[in-house]
C-alpha positions in Angstrom: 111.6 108.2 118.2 110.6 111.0 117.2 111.2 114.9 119.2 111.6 118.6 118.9 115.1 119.4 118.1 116.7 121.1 120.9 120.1 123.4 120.9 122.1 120.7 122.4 121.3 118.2 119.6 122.9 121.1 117.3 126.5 118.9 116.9 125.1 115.6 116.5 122.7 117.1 113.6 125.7 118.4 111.7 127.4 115.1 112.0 124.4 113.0 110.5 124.4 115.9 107.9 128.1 115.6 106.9 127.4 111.7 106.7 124.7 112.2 104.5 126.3 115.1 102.3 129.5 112.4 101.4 126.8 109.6 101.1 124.1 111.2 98.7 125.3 114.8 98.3 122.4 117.0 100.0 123.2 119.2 100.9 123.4 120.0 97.4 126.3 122.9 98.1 127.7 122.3 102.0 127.3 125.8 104.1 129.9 127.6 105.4 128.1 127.1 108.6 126.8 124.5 108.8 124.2 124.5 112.5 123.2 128.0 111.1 122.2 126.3 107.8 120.2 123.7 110.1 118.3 126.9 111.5 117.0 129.5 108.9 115.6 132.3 109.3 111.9 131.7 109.6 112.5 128.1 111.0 109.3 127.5 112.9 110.0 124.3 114.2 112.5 121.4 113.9 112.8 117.7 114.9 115.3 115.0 115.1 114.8 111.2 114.5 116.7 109.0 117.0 117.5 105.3 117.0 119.5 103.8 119.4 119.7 106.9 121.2 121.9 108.5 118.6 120.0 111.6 116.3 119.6 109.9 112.9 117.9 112.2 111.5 116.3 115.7 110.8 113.7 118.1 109.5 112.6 121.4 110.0 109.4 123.7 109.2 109.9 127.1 107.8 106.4 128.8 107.4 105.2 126.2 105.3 108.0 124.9 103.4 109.4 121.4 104.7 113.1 121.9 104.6 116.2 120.1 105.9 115.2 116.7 105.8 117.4 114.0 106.0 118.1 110.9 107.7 121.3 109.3 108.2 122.5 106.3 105.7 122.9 103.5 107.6 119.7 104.7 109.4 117.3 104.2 106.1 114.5 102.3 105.6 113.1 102.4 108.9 110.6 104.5 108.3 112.4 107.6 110.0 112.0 109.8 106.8 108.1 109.6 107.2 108.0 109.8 110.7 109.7 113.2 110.3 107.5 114.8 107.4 104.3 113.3 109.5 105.7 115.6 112.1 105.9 118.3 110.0 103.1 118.0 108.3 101.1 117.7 111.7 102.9 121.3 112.8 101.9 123.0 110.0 98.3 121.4 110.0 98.0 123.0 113.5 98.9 126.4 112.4 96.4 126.1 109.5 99.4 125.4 107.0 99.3 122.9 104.0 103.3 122.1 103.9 105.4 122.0 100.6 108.7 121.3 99.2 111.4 121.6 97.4 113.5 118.6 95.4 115.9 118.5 92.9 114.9 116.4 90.0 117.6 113.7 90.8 116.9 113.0 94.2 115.2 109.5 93.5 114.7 108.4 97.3 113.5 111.9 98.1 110.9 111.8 94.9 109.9 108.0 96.0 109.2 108.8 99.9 107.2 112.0 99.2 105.0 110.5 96.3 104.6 107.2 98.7 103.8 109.0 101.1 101.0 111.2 99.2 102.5 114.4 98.6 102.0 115.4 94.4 104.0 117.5 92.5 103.1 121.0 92.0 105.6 122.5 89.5 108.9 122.2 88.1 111.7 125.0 87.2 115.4 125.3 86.5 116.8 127.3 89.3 120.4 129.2 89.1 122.1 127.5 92.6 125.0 130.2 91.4 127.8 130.6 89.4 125.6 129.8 86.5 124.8 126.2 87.6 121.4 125.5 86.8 119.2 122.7 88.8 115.8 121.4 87.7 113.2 121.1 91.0 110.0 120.1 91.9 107.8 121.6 94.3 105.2 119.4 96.0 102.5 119.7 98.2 101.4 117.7 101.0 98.4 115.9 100.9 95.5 116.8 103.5 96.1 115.5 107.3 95.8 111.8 107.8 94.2 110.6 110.6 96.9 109.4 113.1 98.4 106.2 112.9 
């Protein structure tokens, strides 16, 4: 299932996060704070994944940019990672909003699911994350609203 993330879902989010950070290392660098990170300024809108009742999953909407997506490692390949980015793309479709993205270069599962799933690659840079350390990432952009499944 699919929702809007609500305040009191905050902890469990974090959790799934921390999971996936040891599991696959995205966050790329982990923030000092972590339910902050999971609520930028500018977040629009944000949803969690659940299965079994437990959140398995995020993402959030930020103007346009999809951000903070992630679903939890033992919860993968059940479809919860395009269930999400459908919902974000369906937000920003509502507010007139063509979403895009940010990835590094060597995040093969995230690359896969958004080019399954239609979204096409827009540029590329090398980024400075800080200290020097340099990061090559795409930028995609969703493709037009699907009709609903």
């Amino acid at each position: 299932m699919i929702r809007r993330r609500q305040d009191s879902d905050l902890d469990a989010c974090v959790a799934v996060l921390a999971e996936v950070h040891t599991h696959s290392g995205y966050p790329h660098h982990w923030p000092d704070d972590p339910a902050r990170w999971l609520t930028p300024d500018g977040l629009t809108a944000a949803w969690v994944a659940e299965a079994d009742g437990t959140v398995a999953g995020h993402a959030a909407l930020c103007g346009a940019e999809a951000s903070r997506l992630y679903v939890a490692p033992a919860a993968r390949g059940a479809g919860l990672g395009g269930r999400l980015l459908r919902a974000v793309e369906e937000e920003a479709a509502a507010r007139g909003l063509r979403p895009v993205l940010e990835v590094k270069a060597t995040d093969t599962a995230a690359l896969a699911l958004y080019e399954r799933l239609g979204w096409r690659r827009r540029t590329t840079e090398r980024q400075d994350w800080g200290g020097g350390e340099m990061v090559t990432v795409h930028r995609y952009a969703a493709p037009p609203l699907r009709p609903a499944d």
